[in-house]
C-alpha positions in Angstrom: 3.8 9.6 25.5 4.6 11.8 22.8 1.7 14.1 21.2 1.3 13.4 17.5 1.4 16.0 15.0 -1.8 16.5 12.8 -2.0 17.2 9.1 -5.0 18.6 7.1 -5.5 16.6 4.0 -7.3 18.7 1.0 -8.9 15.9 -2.0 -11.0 16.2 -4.8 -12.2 13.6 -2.7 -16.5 14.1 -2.8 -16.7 13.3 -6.3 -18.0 10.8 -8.6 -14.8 10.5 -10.7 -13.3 6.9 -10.2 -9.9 8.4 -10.7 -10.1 11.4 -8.4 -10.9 8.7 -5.4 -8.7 6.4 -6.0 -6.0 9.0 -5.8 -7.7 11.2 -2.7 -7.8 7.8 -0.6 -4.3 6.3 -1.6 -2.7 9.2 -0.6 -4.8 9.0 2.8 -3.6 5.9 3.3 -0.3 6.8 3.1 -0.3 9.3 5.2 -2.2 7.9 7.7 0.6 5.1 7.9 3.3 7.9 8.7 3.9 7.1 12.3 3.3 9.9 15.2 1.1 11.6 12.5 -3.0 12.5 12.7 -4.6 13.2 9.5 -8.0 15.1 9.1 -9.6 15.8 5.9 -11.3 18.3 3.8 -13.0 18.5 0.3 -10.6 20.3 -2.1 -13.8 22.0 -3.5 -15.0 23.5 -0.1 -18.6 23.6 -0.7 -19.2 20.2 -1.2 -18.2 18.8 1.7 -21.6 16.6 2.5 -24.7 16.3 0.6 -26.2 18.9 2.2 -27.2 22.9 1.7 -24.7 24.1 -1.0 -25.3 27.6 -0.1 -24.7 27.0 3.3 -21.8 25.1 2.7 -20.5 27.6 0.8 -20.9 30.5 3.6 -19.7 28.6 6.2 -16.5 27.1 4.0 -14.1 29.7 5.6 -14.5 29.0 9.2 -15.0 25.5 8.9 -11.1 25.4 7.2 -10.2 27.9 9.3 -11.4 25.7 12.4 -9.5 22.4 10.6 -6.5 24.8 10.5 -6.2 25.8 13.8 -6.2 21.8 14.9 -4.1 21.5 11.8 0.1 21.7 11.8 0.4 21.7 8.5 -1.7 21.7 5.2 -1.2 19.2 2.1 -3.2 20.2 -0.8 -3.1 16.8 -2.8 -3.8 16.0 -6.7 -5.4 15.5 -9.3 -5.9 18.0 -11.7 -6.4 20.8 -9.5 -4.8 23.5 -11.7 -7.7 24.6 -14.2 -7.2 28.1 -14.7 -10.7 28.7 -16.6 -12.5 26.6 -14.1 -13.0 29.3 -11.1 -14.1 27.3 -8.9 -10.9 25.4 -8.5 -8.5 28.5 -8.2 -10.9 30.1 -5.9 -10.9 26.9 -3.5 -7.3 26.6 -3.8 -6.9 29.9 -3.0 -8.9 30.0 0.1 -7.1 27.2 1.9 -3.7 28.3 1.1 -4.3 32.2 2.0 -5.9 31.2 5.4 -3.4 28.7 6.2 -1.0 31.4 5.1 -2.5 33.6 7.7 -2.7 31.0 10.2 1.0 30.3 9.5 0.6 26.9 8.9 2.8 25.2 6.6 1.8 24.6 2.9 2.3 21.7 0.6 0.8 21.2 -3.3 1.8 17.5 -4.1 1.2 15.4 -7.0 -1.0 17.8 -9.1 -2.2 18.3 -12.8 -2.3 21.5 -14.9 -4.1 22.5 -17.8 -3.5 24.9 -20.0 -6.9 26.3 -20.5 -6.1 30.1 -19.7 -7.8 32.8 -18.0 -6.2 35.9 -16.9 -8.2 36.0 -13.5 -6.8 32.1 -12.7 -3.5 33.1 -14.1 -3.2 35.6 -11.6 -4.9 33.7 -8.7 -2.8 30.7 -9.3 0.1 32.7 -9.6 -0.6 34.6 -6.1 -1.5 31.2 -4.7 1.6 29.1 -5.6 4.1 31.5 -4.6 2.6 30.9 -1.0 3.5 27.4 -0.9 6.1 26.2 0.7 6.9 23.3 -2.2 4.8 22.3 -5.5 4.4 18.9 -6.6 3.5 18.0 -10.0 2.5 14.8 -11.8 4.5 15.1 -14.9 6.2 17.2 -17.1 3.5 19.2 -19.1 1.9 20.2 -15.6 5.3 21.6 -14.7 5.3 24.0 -18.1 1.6 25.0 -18.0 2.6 25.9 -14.2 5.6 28.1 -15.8 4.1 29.3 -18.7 0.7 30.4 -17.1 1.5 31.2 -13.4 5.0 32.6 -13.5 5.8 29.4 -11.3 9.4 27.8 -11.4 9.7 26.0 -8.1 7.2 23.6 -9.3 9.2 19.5 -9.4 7.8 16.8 -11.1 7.1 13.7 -9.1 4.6 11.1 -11.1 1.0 10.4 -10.3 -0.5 10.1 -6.5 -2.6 6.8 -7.6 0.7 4.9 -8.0 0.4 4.8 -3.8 -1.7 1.8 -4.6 -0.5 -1.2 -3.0 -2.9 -3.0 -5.0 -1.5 -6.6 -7.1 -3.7 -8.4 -9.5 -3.3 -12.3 -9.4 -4.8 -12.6 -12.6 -2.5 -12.7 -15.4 -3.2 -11.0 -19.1 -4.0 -14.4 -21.3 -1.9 -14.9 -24.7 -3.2 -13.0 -27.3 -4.7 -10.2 -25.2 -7.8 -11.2 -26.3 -9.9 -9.6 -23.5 -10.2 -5.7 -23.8 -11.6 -3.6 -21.4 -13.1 -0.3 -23.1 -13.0 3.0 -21.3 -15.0 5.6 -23.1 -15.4 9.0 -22.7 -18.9 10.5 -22.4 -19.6 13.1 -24.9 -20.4 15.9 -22.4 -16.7 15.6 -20.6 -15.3 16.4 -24.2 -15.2 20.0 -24.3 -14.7 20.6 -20.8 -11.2 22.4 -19.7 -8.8 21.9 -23.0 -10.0 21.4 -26.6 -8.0 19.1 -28.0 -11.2 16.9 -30.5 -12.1 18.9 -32.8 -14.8 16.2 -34.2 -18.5 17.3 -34.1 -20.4 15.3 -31.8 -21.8 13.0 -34.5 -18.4 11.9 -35.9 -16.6 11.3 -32.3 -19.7 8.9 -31.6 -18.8 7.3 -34.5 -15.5 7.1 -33.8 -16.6 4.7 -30.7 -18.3 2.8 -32.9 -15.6 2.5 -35.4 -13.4 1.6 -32.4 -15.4 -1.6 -31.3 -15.8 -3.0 -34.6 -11.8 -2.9 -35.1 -11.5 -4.4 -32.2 -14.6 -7.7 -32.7 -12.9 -7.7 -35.9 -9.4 -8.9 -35.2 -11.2 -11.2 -32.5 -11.4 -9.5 -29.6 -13.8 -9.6 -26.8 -14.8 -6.5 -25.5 -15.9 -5.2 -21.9 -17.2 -1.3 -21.6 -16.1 0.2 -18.3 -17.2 3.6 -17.1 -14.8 5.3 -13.9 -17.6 8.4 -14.5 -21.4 9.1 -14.4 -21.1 11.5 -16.9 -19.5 8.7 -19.1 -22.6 6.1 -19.0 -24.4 7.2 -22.0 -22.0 6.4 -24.9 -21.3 3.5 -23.1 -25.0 2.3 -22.5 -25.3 3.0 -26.3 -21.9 0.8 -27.4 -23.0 -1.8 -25.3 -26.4 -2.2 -26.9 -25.4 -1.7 -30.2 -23.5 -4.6 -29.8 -24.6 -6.6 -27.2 -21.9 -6.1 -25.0 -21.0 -6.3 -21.4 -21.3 -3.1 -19.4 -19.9 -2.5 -16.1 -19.5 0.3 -13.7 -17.8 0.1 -10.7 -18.7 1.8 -7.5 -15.3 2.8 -6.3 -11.1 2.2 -7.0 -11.4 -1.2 -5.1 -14.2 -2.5 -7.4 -12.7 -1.0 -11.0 -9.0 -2.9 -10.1 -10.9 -6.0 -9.6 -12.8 -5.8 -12.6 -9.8 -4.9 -15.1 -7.9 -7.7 -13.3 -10.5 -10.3 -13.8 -11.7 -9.4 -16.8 -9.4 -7.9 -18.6 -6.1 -8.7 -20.6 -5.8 -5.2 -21.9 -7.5 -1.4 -21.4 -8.2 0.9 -23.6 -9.4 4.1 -22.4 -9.5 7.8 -22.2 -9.8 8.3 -18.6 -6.3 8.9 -17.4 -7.0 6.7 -14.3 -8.7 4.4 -16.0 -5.0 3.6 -17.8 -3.2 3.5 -14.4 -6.1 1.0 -13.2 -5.1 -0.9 -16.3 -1.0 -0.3 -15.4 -1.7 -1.0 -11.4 -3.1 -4.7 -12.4 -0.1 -5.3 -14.8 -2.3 -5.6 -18.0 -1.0 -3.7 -21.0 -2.6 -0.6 -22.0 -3.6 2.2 -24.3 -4.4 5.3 -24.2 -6.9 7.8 -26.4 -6.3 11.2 -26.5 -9.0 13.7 -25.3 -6.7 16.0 -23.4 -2.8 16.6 -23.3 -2.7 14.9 -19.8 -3.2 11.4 -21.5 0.1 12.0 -23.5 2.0 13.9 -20.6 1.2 10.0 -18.9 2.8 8.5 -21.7 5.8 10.9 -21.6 6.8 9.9 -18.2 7.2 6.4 -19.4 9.6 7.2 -22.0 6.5 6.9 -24.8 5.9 3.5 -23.7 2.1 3.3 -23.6 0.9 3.9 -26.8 -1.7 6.8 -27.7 -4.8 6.7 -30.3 -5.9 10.5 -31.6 -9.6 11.0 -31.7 -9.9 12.4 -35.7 -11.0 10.4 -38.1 -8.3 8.4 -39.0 -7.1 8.4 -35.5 -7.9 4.3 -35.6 -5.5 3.6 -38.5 -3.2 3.1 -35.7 -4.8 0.5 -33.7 -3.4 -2.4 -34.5 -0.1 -1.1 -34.2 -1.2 0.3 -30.6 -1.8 -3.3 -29.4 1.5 -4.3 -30.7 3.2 -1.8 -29.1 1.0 -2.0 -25.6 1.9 -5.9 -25.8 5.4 -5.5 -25.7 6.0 -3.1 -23.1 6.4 -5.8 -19.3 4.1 -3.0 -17.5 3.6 -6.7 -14.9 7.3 -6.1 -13.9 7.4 -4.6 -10.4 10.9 -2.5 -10.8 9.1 0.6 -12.8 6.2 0.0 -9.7 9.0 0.2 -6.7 11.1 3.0 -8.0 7.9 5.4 -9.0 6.4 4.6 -5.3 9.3 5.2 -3.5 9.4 8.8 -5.1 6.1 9.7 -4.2 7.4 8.4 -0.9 10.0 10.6 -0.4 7.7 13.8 -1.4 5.3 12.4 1.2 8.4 12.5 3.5 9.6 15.9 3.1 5.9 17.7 3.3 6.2 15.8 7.0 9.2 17.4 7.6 10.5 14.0 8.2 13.2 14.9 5.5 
């Protein structure tokens, strides 16, 4: 019988972001379906890999990856948004596993990654170091592939699309005529100014703003759900929802937020980037808010399709013109689906060495 061959998987993956498990486990799935193949796993942030002793965790990081390595053929260092230059942290974990696999001389894959262009000259220069040691860089869309030129001196980077498109996952309930049912992803006001600082509204007016928001929307007839993919969201949500007596949920994982925007929802509105692709994944129309350039660079790779609401104060101006658009866009069509999943696919593929 032949031996299978055994790949270390590196997630943001011990989180409580909605969007950063839903992509950590679909592209564990996948791999884990490649035939003659053995997947282990590790925490992209090192540190955190139970809910135990951080320091210890932290001093015994290195040997534990270099222990994964050494059973390891091959790493995959898999998105998110992993490439946050002021956020040290991230560069330093990144760094670790890819200079000790580099040691180890184990092969090294970056696949289906964000970038921000929040500069440092410290993660400049550690990104830069780090990506030139990978064998082949990954990246979700086209503004990750200029930050990851502009910032890090990188040019090998190719643009694939998004890791959470994996999902196999088909919604059986269909948006109802008139799109009546929106489901509201907000974003909490202590995520705002982390990484790039694209509102400039004080914290007052962007609160507002939420509130303007869900009276547009009760106004033209709408019912409105509030969804949260983030603990650090639930606090401007908790306030919409009792402001206006409205429903509130928050799911405890990917599984749970796809059912809820399939089954009670016709359209999304959110901020959280996976919060959209939840929205795209069940076939409901969507809409995007701006809160950092990542939410546009998703809307980019669709040829502009889904339609983008600023955060300033006449940002909502263009809300009913967003549903329009978002209506008329067949995101339920399972061409765009096939074609994007097949790409990510092939990347898989190649980081196998099957290609």
């Amino acid at each position: 019988m032949q031996k299978s061959s055994r790949v270390l998987l590196v997630t943001n993956s011990h989180c409580e972001n909605i969007g950063d498990q839903l992509i950590a486990e679909e592209i564990y799935r996948e791999l884990a379906g490649q035939p003659g193949w053995e997947v282990s796993r590790l925490p992209f942030l090192f540190y955190k890999r139970h809910s135990g002793n951080r320091l210890w965790q932290l001093l015994t990081g290195p040997f534990v990856i270099t222990r994964a390595l050494l059973r390891s053929d091959r790493l995959i260092i898999a998105g998110g948004n992993l490439l946050i230059s002021g956020d040290s942290k991230f560069n330093i974990s990144l760094l670790l596993y890819v200079f000790l696999a580099t040691l180890l001389r184990r092969p090294r894959f970056l696949l289906f990654v964000g970038a921000s262009n929040r500069s440092h000259w410290l993660g400049n220069l550690i990104y830069s170091i780090t990506l030139k040691l990978c064998q082949e860089v990954w990246v979700r869309d086209q503004y990750s592939q200029a930050v990851l030129a502009k910032l890090f001196g990188c040019s090998k980077a190719q643009v694939v699309g998004d890791a959470a498109f994996l999902s196999p996952f088909r919604c059986t309930h269909s948006a109802e005529p008139g799109l009546k049912r929106v489901g509201l992803i907000p974003l909490g006001v202590a995520s705002l100014r982390f990484n790039e600082k694209v509102v400039t509204l004080d914290d007052a007016a962007y609160k507002v703003y939420w509130v303007r928001m869900v009276e547009e929307l009760l106004k033209q007839g709408k019912t409105v759900t509030l969804i949260t993919t983030e603990q650090l969201d639930l606090p401007i949500a908790q306030d919409l929802a009792q402001t206006f007596d409205l429903p509130l949920i928050s799911p405890k994982d990917p599984e749970e937020l796809l059912q809820v925007i399939c089954q009670n929802c016709d359209l999304v509105i959110s901020t959280r980037m996976h919060g959209i692709i939840s929205g795209m994944l069940c076939g409901k129309p969507v809409v995007g808010v701006r809160w950092q350039y990542k939410v546009d660079a998703l809307s980019q790779e669709f040829d502009g399709q889904i339609p983008i609401l600023a955060i300033t104060t006449d940002g909502l101006d263009e809300l009913p013109q967003a549903l329009d658009r978002a209506s008329s866009w067949p995101v339920g069509e399972e061409s765009w689906r096939q074609t994007l999943h097949q790409k990510l696919h092939t990347v898989i593929q190649r980081a196998l060495g099957s290609l």
